[in-house]
N, C-alpha and C positions, 0 to 999 in steps of 0.2 A: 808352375802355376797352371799351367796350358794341360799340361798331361794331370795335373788332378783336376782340371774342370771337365777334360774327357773321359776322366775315370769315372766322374759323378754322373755326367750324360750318358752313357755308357748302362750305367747300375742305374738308372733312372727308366733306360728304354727295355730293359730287359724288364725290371720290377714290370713296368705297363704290359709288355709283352706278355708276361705270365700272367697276368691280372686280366688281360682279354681273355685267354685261352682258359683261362678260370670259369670268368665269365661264360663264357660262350660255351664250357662242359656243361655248366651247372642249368643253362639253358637250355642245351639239348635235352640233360636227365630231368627237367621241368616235363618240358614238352612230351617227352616218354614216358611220363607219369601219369599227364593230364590225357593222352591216350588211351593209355594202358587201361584206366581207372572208368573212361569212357564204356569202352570196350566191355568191361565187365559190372557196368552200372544196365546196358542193354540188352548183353549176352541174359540176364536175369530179371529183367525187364517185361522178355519176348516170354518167357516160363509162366512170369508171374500174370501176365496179363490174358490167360486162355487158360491153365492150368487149374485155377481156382474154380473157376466158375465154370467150367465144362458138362461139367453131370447138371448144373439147374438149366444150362443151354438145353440139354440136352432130353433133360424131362420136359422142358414147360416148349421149346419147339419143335423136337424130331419125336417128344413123346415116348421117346425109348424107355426100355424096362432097367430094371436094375441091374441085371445079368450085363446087357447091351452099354451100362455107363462102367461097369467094374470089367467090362472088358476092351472098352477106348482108354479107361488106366493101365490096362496090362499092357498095350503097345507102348508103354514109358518102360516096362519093366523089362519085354523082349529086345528092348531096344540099349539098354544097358550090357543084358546080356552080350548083345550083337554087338555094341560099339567097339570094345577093346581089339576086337579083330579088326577092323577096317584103320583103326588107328594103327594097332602095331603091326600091320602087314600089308597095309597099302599107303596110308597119310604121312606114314615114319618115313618110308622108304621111296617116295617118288615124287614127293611135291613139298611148296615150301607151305609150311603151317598158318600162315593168314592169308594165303592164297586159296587153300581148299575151304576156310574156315567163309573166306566171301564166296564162294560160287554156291557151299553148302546152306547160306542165310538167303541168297536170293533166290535160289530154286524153292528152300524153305517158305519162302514170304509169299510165294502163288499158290502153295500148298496150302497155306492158311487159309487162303482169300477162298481159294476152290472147297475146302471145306464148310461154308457155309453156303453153297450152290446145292448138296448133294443132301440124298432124305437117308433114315435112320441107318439102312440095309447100307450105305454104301458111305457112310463116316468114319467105322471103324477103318479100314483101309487105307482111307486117306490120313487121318490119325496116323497110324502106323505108320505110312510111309515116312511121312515129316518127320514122326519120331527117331527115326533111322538117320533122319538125317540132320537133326538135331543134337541128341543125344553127344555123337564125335565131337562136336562143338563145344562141347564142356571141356574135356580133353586138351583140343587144340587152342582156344582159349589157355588154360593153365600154363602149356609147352609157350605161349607167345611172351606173358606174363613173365615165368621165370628165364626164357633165355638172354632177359632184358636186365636181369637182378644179379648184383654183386654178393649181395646177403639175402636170399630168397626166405631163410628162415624171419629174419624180421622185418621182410619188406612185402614177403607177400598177403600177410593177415590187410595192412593199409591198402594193399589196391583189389584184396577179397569181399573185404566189404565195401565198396561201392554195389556188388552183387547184391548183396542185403537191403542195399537201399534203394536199388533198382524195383526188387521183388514188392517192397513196401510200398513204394510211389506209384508202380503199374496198381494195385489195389485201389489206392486213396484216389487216383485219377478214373478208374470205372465206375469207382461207387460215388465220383464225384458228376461223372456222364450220364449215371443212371445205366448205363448199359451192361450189368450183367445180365440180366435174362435172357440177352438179346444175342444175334452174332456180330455186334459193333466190338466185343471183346477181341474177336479173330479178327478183326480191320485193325482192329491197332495195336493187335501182334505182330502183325502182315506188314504194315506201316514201318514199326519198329525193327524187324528183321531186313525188310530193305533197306533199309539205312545202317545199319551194321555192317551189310553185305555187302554196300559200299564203303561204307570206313575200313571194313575188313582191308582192303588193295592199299593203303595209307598205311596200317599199320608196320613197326619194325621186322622186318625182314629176320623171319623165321627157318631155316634151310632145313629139309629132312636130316633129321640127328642119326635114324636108323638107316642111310644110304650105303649101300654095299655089304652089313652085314644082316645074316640069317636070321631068319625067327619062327619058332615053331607053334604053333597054337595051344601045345602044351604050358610053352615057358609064357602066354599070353595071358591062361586062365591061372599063371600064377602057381606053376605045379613044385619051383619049390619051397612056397611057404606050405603047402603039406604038411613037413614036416611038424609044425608046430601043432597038429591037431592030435600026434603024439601025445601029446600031454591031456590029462585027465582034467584041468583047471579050461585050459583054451579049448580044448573041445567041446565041454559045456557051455559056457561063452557064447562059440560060432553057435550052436544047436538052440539058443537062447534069443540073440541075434536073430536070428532066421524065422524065429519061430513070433517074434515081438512085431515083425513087420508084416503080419498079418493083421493087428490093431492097428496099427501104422494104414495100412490100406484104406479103413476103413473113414479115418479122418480126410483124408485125400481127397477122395472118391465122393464122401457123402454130405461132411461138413457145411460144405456153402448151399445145398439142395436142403437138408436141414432147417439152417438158421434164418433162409427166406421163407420156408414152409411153415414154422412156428412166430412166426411176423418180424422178424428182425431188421431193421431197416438198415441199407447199404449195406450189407453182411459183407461183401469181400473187402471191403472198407473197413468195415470193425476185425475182415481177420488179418488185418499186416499189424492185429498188437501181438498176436504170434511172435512174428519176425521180428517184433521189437524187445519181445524179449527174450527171445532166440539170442540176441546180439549182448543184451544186457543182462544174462544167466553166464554167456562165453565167458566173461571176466573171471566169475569165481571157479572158472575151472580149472588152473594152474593151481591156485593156493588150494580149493578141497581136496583134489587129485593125493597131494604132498600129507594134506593134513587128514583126512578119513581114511585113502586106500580107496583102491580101485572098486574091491567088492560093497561098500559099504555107495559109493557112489553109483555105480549100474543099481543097485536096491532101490536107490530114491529117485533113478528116472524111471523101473520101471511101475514102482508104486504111483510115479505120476500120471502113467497111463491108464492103472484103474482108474485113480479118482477124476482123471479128466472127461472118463467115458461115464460114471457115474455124474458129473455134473451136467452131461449134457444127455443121460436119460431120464433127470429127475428137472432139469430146468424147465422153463416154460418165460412169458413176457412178464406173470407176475413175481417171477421169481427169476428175472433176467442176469440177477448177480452171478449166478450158476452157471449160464449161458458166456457172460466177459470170463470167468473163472477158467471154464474149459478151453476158452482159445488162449488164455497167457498161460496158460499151464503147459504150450509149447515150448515154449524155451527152458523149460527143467526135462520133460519129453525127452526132447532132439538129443541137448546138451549133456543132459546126466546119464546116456545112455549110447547115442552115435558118436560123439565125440570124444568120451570119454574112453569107446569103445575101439577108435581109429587110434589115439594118445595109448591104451594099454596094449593093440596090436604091435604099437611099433616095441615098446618096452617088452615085449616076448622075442619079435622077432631080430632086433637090431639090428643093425647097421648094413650087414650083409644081403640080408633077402627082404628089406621093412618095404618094398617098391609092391615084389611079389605079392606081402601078407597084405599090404592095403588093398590092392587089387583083387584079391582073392576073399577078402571081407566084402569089399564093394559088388562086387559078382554075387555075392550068397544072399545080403540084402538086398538092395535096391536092385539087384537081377530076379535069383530063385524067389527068394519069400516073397516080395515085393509080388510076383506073378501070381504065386499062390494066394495072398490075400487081396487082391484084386478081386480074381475071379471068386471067392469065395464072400468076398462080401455083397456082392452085386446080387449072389446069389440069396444073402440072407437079409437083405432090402426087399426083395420081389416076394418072399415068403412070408412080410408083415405090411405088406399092402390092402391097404383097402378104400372104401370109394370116394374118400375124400382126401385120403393122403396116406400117409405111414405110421403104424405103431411105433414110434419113434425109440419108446422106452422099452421095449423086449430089442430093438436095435442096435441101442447102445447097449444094452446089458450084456450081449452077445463078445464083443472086443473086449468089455472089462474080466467079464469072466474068464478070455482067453488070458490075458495079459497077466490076471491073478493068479491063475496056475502056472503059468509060466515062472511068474514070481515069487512063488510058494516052494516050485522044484529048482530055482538058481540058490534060494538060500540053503537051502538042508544040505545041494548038492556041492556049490563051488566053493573052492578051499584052498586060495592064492598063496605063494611063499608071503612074507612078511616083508621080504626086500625087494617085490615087484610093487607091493602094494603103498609103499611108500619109497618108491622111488622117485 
C-alpha cells in the first residue's frame, strides 16, 4: 500500500514538475512574443511617422523645390543600396544583432531631432545620414525576429504585422496632433526611436550568425541569383520591376504634399487606408497566386498603378471619391505587384539561391529604381509648378503614363511556363 501511494506521489510530483516547466516555456515564448511584436510595431512606427509627411514638411517649412524633396527620398533609396553591406560585412560578423540594432536607433533618434534644427541646403544630409542608419535596422530587426522562431514561415507574418500596424497608428496619431505640416512629426519619430533604442538592449539575445566566416560583396549584391536573369520570362520581370518603381516614387514622395494642397483634411490620417488595405489585399494573395497565375496577377497590380495615378490627376474635393480611391488602391498596388513579385522570385529561384534572388530583387527596386524615380519625379513636380501650387493633373498623368507602358510591354512581352504560374 505504502509503495503504491509512493508510486502515485511520485507520478503526482513529476505530472506538476512538467506542468511548471510548461508553464514557464509557454511564458517565456509569451514574453518573446510580446517583445518581438513590440519591436516591430516601433521599428515601423519611427518610418511611418516622418516618411509620409516629409515633402509637405518640407515644402510648406524649408520651402524646398521638388528636385530638393525627390532627392531627401533618394537618401531611402542609397541607403537600401548601402545597407546589405554593412549588415553582411560588418553587423553579421562582429556584434550581437539587438545590440547594434539599440545604438543604431539612439544615435538615430538625435538625427531626427537635429533635423528639424537645419534649413533646406543642409536636410538632405542629414536625411541621408539617418537613413544609413536606419535602413540596417530593417535587417537586424528581421535577423532578431526569426532567430527567436521554431517555424518562422508561419510565425513570422503574426509578429510582421504588428509593423503594419505601427505604420498606420504613427498616421492616425499625426493627423490626430495636427502636426503634419509641422516638424512635431520628427519629435515623434525622435521620441519613438529612442525608446526602441532602449528596448533594443532587452531584447533576445541575437549573436552574429556570420562570425568567422567570409563574405564577399559580390555574394552581398546577390551575384548568384544572376543566374536567373538567364531566363527571357525573369528578366522581363526584374526590367519591369525596376522600371514600375519609378511610379512608385512618385506616390512616396508627392502624395501627402498633394492631398493637403488640394484641401484634404488630416491627409496622413486618410493615407494609413493604404496600409489598411495593403494588409487586407495580402489575404487573397495565396489563393489568386494558385488560381490566376503569376502573370495574370503582376497585370492587375500594374494596371492598379495607372488607374491609381489617373484617380488622383482627375480627383479634386468635389470629386473627393477619387482622391479615397487613389489611396486604397494601395493595397492591390504593393500586393499584386511586390509581393506577388518576391512570392514568384522565390518559385524561380528555389531553395538553393531564393536568399540571393530576394536580395538581388530588393537591391533593383527599392535600391536602383527607387533612386531613379525619386530623382526624376522631383524633377517633374518642379516643371508643373506655378504661383499658387502645382498642375497637379499633367503630374499625375506623367506616372500613369509611365506605368501604362510599362504595362503594355510586360503583356505582349512576358510568357511564364504554365507550372510556375500556377504553382
Amino acid at each position: 500500500m505504502n509503495s503504491l501511494k509512493n508510486q502515485t506521489n511520485d507520478l503526482f510530483n513529476d505530472c506538476a514538475s512538467v506542468y511548471a516547466n510548461a508553464k514557464n516555456h509557454t511564458l517565456m515564448k509569451l514574453k518573446t512574443g510580446i517583445l518581438l511584436s513590440a519591436m516591430m510595431f516601433l521599428q515601423y512606427y519611427i518610418w511611418g511617422a516622418w516618411y509620409v509627411t516629409m515633402g509637405t514638411y518640407m515644402g510648406e517649412v524649408l520651402k524646398s523645390s521638388g528636385v530638393d524633396i525627390g532627392a531627401a527620398y533618394s537618401a531611402g533609396a542609397i541607403a537600401t543600396i548601402i545597407s546589405p553591406f554593412f549588415v553582411g560585412m560588418i553587423a553579421d560578423k562582429f556584434f550581437a544583432a539587438q545590440k547594434i540594432m539599440g545604438v543604431l536607433h539612439l544615435v538615430g533618434a538625435a538625427l531626427l531631432f537635429y533635423a528639424t534644427k537645419v534649413d533646406n541646403s543642409s536636410f538632405y544630409w542629414v536625411i541621408l545620414v539617418y537613413s544609413l542608419l536606419y535602413m540596417p535596422t530593417i535587417a537586424l530587426s528581421n535577423s532578431v525576429a526569426f532567430a527567436q522562431m521554431t517555424d518562422p514561415g508561419k510565425q513570422f507574418p503574426w509578429i510582421r504585422v504588428f509593423g503594419t500596424l505601427g505604420w498606420i497608428v504613427a498616421g492616425l496619431i499625426i493627423a490626430k496632433l495636427g502636426i503634419e505640416k509641422t516638424a512635431g512629426t520628427f519629435h515623434v519619430a525622435a521620441a519613438i526611436s529612442l525608446t526602441l533604442g532602449v528596448i533594443s538592449f532587452i531584447l533576445p539575445n541575437t549573436p552574429p550568425k556570420g562570425a568567422g566566416t567570409k563574405t564577399s560583396a559580390a555574394s552581398i549584391l546577390g551575384k548568384d541569383a544572376f543566374v536567373l536573369l538567364k531566363e527571357k520570362s525573369y528578366l522581363i520581370f526584374f526590367g519591369a520591376a525596376i522600371l514600375i518603381c519609378i511610379p512608385l516614387s512618385f506616390y512616396y514622395g508627392f502624395a501627402n504634399p498633394f492631398l493637403n494642397e488640394v484641401g484634404l483634411e488630416n491627409a496622413a490620417g486618410k493615407m494609413t487606408m493604404g496600409q489598411m488595405s495593403e494588409a487586407l489585399f495580402i489575404l487573397a494573395i495565396p489563393f489568386m497566386f494558385n488560381k490566376i497565375g503569376v502573370k495574370k496577377m503582376l497585370i492587375l497590380g500594374m494596371g492598379a498603378w495607372v488607374l491609381r495615378y489617373v484617380c488622383f490627376a482627375y480627383g479634386t474635393m468635389d470629386a473627393s471619391w477619387m482622391l479615397y480611391a487613389g489611396i486604397i488602391l494601395h493595397g492591390v498596388c504593393y500586393d499584386f505587384f511586390f509581393v506577388t513579385g518576391y512570392m514568384y522570385t522565390e518559385k524561380k529561384a528555389g531553395e538553393s539561391i531564393k536568399n540571393a534572388a530576394q536580395g538581388l530583387f530588393t537591391f533593383a527596386t527599392y535600391g536602383v529604381g527607387m533612386f531613379i524615380g525619386t530623382w526624376y519625379s522631383g524633377f517633374v513636380v518642379d516643371q508643373h509648378k506655378t504661383a499658387t501650387g502645382h498642375e497637379w493633373t499633367n503630374i499625375w498623368l506623367t506616372p500613369a503614363a509611365i506605368a501604362g507602358a510599362v504595362l503594355v510591354a510586360f503583356i505582349f512581352s512576358f510568357n511564364e511556363k504554365k507550372e510556375i504560374a500556377a504553382a
